[in-house]
N, C-alpha and C positions, 0 to 999 in steps of 0.2 A: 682020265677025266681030271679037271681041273674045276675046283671050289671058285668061285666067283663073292665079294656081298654086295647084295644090291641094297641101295637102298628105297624107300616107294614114298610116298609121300602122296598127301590127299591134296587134289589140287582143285576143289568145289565140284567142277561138274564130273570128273573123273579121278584117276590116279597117272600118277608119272613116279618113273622111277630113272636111275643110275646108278654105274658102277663103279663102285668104286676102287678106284687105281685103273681104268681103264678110261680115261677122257673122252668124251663125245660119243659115248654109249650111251645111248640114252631109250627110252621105252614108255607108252602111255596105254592106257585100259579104264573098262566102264568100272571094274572090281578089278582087288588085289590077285585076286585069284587070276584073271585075263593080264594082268600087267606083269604077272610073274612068268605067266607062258612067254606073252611076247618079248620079254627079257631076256631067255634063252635064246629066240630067235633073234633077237638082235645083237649079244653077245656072238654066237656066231657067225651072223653075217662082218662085225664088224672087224674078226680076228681073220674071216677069210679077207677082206678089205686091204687089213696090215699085212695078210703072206703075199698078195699081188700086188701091192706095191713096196714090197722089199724091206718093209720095217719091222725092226724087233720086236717080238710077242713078249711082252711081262713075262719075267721072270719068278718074281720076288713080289706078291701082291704084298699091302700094306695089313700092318696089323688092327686091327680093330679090337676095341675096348670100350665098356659101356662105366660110368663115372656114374655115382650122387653126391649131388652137393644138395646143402637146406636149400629153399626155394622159400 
């Protein structure tokens, strides 16, 4: 198994998400909770995507780190 983050974002009438270090993944839902199912399911379809057409699978996803600055 491989860790993925996604990120989800409210996007008014629903949610939309992507992943990150994986480009053009992308996933949308009426709740986070539906955007996060259907982010597996697209996370896999889009990695089957990249073994049929012969491209490299991520190796090395990116690091992610959460920052506060004053606001």
């Amino acid at each position: 198994m491989t860790e993925y983050t996604i990120v989800i974002e409210d996007a008014g009438s629903n949610f939309s998400a992507y992943v990150v270090g994986l480009d053009g993944c992308v996933a949308t839902g009426q709740t986070v909770e539906e955007v996060e199912i259907n982010m597996r399911d697209a996370i896999q379809f889009h990695l089957e995507g990249m073994r049929l057409h012969g491209d490299r699978l991520p190796s090395k996803m990116p690091i992610v780190k959460r920052v506060q600055v004053a606001s």
